[in-house]
C-alpha positions as CSV (number, residue, x, y, z in Angstrom):
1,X,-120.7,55.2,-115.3
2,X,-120.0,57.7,-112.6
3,X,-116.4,58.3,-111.7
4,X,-115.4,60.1,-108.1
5,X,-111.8,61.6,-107.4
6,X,-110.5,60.0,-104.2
7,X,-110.3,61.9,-100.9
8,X,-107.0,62.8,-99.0
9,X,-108.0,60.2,-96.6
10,X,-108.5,57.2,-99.3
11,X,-104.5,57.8,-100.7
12,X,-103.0,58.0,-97.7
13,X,-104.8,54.9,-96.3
14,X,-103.7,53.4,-99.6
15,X,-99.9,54.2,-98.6
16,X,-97.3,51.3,-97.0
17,X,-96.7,52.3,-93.5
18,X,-94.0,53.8,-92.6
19,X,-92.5,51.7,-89.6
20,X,-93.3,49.0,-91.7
21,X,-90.8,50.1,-94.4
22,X,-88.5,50.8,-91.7
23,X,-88.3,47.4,-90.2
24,X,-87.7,45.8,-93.6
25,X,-85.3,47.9,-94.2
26,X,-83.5,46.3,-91.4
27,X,-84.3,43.2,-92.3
28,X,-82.4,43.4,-95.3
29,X,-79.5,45.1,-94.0
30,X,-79.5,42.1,-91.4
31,X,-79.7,39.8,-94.0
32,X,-77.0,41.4,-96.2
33,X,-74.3,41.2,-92.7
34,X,-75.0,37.4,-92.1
35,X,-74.2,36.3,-95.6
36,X,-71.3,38.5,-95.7
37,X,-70.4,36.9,-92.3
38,X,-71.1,33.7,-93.7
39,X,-68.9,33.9,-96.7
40,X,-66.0,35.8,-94.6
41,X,-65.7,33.0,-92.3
42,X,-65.8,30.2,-95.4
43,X,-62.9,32.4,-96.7
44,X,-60.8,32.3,-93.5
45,X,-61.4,28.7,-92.8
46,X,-60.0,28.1,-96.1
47,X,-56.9,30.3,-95.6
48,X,-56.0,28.7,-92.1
49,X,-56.9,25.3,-93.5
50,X,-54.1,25.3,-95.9
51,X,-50.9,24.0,-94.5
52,X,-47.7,26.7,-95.1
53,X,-44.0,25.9,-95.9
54,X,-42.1,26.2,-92.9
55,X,-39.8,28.4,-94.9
56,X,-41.5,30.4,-97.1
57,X,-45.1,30.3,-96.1
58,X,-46.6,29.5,-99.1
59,X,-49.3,26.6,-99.4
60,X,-48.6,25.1,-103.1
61,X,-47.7,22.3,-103.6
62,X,-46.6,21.0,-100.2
63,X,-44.7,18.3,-98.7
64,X,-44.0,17.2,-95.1
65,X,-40.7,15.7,-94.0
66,X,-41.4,12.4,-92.4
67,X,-38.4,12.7,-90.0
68,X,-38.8,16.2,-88.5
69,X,-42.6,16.1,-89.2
70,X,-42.0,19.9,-91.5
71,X,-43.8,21.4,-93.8
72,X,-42.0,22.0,-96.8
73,X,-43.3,23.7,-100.3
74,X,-41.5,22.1,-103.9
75,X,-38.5,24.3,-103.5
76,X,-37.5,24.4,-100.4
77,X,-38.3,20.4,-99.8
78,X,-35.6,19.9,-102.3
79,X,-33.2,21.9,-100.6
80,X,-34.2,20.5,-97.3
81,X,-33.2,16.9,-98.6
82,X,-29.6,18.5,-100.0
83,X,-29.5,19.8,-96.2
84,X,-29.9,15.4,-95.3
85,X,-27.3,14.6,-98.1
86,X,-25.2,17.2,-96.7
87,X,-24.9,15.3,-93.2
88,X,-25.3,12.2,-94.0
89,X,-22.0,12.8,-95.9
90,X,-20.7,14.7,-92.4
91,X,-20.9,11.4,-90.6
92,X,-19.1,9.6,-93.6
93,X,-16.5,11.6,-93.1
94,X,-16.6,10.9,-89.5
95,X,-16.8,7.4,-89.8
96,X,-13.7,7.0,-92.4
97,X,-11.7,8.6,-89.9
98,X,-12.9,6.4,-86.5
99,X,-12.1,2.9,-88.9
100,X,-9.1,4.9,-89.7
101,X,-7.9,5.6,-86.3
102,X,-8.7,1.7,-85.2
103,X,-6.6,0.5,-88.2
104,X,-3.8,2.4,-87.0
105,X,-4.1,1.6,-83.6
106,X,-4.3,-1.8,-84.5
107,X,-1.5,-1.9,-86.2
108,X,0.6,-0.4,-83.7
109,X,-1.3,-1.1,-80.0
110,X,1.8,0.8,-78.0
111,X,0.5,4.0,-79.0
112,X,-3.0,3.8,-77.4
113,X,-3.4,6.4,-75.0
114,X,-3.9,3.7,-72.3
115,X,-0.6,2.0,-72.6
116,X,1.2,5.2,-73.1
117,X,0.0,5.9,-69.6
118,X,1.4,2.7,-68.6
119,X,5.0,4.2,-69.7
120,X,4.6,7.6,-68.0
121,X,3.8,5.7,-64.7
122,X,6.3,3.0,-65.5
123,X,8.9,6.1,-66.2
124,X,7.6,8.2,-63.3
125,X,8.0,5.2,-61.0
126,X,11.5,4.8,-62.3
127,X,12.7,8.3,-62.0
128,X,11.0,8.1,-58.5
129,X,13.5,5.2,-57.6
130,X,16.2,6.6,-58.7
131,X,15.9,9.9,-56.9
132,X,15.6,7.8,-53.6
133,X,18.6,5.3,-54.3
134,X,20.8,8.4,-55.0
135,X,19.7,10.4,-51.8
136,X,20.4,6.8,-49.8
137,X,23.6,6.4,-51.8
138,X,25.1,9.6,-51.3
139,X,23.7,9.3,-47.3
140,X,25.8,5.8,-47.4
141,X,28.8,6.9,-48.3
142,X,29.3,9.9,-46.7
143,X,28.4,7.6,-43.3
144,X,30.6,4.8,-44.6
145,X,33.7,7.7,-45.1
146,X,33.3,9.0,-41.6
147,X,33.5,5.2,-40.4
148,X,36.4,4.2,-42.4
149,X,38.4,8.0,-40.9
150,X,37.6,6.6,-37.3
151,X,38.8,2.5,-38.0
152,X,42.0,4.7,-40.0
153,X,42.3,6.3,-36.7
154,X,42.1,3.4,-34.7
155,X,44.7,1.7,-36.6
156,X,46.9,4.6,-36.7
157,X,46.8,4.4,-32.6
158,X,47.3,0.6,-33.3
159,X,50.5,0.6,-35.4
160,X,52.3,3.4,-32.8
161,X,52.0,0.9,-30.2
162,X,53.3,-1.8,-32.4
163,X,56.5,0.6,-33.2
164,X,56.6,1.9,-29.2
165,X,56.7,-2.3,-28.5
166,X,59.5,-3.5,-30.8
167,X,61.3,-0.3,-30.3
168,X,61.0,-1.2,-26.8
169,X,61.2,-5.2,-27.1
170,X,58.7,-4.5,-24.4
171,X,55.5,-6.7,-25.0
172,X,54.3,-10.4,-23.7
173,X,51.7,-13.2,-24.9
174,X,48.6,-11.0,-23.8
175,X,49.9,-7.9,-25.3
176,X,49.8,-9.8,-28.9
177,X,46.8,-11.4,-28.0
178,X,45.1,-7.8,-27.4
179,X,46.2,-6.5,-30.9
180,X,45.1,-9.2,-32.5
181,X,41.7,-8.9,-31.4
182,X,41.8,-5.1,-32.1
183,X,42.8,-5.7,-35.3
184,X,39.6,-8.3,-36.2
185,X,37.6,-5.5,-35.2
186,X,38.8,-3.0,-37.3
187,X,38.7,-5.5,-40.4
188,X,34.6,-6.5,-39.2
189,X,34.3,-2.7,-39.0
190,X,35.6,-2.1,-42.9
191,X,33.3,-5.0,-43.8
192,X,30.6,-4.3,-41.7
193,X,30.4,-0.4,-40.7
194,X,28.7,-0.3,-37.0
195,X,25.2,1.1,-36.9
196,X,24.6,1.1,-40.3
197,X,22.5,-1.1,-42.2
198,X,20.6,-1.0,-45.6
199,X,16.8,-1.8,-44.6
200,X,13.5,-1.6,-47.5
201,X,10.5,0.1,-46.0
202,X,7.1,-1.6,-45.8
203,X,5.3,1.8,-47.0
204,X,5.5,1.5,-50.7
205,X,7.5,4.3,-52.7
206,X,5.4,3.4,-56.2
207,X,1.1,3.7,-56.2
208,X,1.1,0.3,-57.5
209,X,-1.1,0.2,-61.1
210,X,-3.3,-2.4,-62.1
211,X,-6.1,-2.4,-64.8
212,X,-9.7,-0.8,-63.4
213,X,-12.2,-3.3,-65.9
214,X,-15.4,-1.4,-65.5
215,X,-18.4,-3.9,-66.6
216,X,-20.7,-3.3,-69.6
217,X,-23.2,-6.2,-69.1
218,X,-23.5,-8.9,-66.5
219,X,-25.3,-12.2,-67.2
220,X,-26.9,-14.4,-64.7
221,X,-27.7,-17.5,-63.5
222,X,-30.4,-17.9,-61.0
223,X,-31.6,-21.4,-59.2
224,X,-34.6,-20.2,-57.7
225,X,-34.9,-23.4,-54.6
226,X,-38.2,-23.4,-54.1
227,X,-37.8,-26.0,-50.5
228,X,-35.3,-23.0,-48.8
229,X,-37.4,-19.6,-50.6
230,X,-33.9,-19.1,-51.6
231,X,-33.6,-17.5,-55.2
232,X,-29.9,-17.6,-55.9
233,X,-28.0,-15.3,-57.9
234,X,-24.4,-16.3,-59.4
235,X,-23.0,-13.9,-61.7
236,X,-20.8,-16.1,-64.8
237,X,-17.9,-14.1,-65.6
238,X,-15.2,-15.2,-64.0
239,X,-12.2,-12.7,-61.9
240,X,-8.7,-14.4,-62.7
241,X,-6.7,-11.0,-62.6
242,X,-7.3,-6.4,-61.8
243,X,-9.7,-5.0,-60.2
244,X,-13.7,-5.7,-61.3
245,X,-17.0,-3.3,-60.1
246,X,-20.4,-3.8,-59.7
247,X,-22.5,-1.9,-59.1
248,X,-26.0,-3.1,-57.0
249,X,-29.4,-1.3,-56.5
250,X,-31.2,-2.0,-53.3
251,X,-35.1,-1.8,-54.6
252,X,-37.2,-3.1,-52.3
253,X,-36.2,-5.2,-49.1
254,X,-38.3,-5.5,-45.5
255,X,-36.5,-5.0,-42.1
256,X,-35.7,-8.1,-41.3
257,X,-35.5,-9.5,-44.7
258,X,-32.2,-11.4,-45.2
259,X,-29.4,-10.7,-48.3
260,X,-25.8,-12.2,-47.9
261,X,-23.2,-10.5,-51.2
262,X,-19.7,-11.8,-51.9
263,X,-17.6,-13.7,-53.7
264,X,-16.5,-17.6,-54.3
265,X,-14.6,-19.9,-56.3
266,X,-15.5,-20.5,-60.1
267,X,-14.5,-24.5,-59.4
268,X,-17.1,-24.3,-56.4
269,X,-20.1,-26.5,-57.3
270,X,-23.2,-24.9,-58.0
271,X,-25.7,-25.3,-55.0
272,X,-28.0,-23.7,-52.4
273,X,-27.2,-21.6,-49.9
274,X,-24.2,-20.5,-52.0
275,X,-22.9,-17.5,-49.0
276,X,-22.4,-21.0,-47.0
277,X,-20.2,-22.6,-49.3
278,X,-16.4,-23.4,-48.0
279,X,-14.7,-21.2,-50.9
280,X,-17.4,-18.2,-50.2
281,X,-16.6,-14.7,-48.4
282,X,-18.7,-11.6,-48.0
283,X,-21.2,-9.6,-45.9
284,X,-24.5,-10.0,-44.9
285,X,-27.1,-6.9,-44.3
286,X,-27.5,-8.3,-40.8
287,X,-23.9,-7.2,-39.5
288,X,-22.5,-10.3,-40.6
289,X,-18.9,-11.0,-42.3
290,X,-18.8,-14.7,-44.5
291,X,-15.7,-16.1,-44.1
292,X,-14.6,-19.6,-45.9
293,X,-18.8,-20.0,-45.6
294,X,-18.9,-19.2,-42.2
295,X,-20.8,-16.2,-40.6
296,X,-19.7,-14.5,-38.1
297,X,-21.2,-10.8,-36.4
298,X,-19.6,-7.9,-37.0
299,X,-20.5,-4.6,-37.6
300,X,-20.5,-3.5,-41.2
301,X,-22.9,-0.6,-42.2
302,X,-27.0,-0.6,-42.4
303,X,-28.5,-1.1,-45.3
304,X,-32.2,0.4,-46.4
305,X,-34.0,0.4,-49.9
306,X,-32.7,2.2,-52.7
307,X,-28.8,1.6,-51.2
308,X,-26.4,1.8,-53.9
309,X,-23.5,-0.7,-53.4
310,X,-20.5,-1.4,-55.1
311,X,-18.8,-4.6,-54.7
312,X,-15.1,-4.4,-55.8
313,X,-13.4,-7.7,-56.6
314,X,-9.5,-7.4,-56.5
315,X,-7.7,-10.5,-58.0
316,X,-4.0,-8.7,-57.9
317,X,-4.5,-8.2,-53.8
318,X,-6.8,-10.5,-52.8
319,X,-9.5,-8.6,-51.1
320,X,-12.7,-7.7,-51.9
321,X,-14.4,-4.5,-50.7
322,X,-18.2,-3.3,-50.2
323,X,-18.9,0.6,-50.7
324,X,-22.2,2.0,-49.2
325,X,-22.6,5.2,-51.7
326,X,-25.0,6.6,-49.4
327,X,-23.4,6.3,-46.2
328,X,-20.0,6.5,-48.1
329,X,-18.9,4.0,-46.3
330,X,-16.1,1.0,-47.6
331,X,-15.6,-2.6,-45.3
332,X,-13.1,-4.8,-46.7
333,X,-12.0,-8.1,-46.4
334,X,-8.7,-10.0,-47.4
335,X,-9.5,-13.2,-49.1
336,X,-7.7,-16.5,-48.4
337,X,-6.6,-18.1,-51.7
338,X,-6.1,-21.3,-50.4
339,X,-10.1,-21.3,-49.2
340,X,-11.4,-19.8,-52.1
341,X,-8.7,-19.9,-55.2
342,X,-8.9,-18.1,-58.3
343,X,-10.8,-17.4,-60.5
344,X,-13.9,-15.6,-58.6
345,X,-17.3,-15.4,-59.5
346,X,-20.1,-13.0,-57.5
347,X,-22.7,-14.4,-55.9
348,X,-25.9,-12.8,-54.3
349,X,-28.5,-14.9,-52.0
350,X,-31.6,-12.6,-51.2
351,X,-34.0,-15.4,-48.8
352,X,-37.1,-13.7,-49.3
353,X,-39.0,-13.5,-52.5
354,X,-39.9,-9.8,-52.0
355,X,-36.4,-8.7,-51.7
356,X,-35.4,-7.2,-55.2
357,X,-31.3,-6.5,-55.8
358,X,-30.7,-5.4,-59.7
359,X,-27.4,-5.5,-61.3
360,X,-27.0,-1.7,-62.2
361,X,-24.2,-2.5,-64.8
């Protein structure tokens, strides 16, 4: 066998090549980053999956409050649910004192608050009358003194000509007659002072007090009369005595679309057209006054949608009065208790079906 040494040429071709190492080189390198990547991100997206206490920011063993929707960890839930304990017990407390207070109050109603303010006005009022009758009583007397000095005058001038007449036995039929008649007058004049006379004012000297119910809920009873398109509205608590509110919302009503609001007589019988009814009295939105049922024009304020109105009932005066909150505008009328006696109910008559009035309270 002949063996031959190989050339330069032969081990070098035999070599890797050199850019060939360097691109796997590279490759690896490449390699090595996206797995590290890979297993970086897995890492995070385990961290950040884990849901913290709220407190501590740990992620054993976790729990989450069903009422404030918190994360709390073992420790700290317990101590959250103490918190709970802790104010549920608060408004224990709180309540024990409210049935407290209504206990006492029940037991003795003239200290509520209310009434008490009842006696300061009832006091005030008094002390108010008293300060006037002594002013007019001290104004009296001190005119009734300087008439009774000028009657004691008079009579003084009187009895010297008595004395000047017997001294003189100088006096007829006509002079007696004369003194007589003086001496009536001066008598009426003790009796009755002239000029002075003891007259009460119309204006009142006590802000008359009444109770100011405000309403919590209304119930109604509608008769929607499908022959007339009339939907009517008749509110079922009844106004015997104060002052009642309530309080209407305007929500959606055309130009000439037609509303009448008022009052009428509980013993009234329920029927259509209830504005028109002998006991009824109130406005229309067309300028209109309802008196004893009838209608008659007069101008009262406009009224668009969305208008707030307040329609106050006053048993104790007997009037009624509608405010316009936006125009802040009041009309009132004085109710005739003959034509429409106590007790009151409300009543509202929209004549379109598109016309919506709500009850605010």
């Amino acid at each position: 066998m002949v063996e031959r040494s190989l050339s330069m040429r032969e081990v070098l071709g035999s070599m890797p090549n050199f850019s060939t190492l360097f691109l796997s080189f590279f490759f690896f390198l490449f390699l090595f980053f996206l797995v590290f990547g890979f297993l970086s991100l897995c890492y995070f997206a385990e961290m950040t999956s884990k849901v913290l206490c709220e407190i501590c920011k740990r992620g054993k063993g976790t729990f989450k409050c069903e009422g404030c929707a918190t994360i709390f960890c073992p420790k700290h839930s317990i101590d959250h649910r103490s918190e709970l304990s802790k104010q549920l017990e608060d408004i224990e407390i709180e309540y024990d004192r409210a049935y407290k207070n209504l206990v006492q109050q029940t037991q003795n109603l003239r200290q509520h608050a209310l009434v008490q303010k009842v006696d300061q006005w009832e006091q005030k009022s008094i002390e108010q009358i008293r300060q006037l009758a002594e002013q007019t009583r001290n104004e009296l007397l001190t005119t009734i003194s300087n008439q009774n000095n000028d009657v004691k005058q008079k009579l003084q001038e009187l009895f010297d000509e008595l004395q000047q007449a017997r001294e003189d036995n100088d006096f007829l039929e006509n002079d007696l007659q004369e003194w007589t008649r003086k001496l009536e007058i001066f008598k009426s004049e003790l009796v009755n002072p002239v000029n002075i006379e003891v007259q009460e004012s119309s204006t009142a000297l006590v802000n008359q007090i009444h109770i100011d119910r405000q309403i919590s809920s209304q119930k109604f009873d509608e008769n929607p009369s499908i022959e007339s398109n009339h939907r009517e509205i008749r509110g079922q608590n009844k106004y015997q005595t104060g002052c009642e509110k309530i309080n209407f919302q305007i929500e959606q009503i055309r130009e000439n679309d037609w509303f009448a609001v008022g009052i009428l007589s509980a013993s009234e019988n329920k029927q259509n057209n209830l504005y028109s009814t002998s006991s009824s009295f109130g406005w229309s939105n067309q300028n209109e006054i309802i008196v004893a049922g009838q209608l008659t024009n007069q101008q009262t304020f406009d009224l668009i949608q969305n208008d707030q109105l307040i329609l106050s009932i006053d048993c104790d005066q007997n009037k009624i009065q509608l405010t316009n909150q936006r125009l802040n505008q009041t009309v009132e009328l004085t109710i005739d208790i003959d034509k429409c006696p106590l007790p009151w109910q409300y009543f509202l008559t929209p004549t379109n079906s598109n016309t919506d009035i709500r009850v605010l309270n």
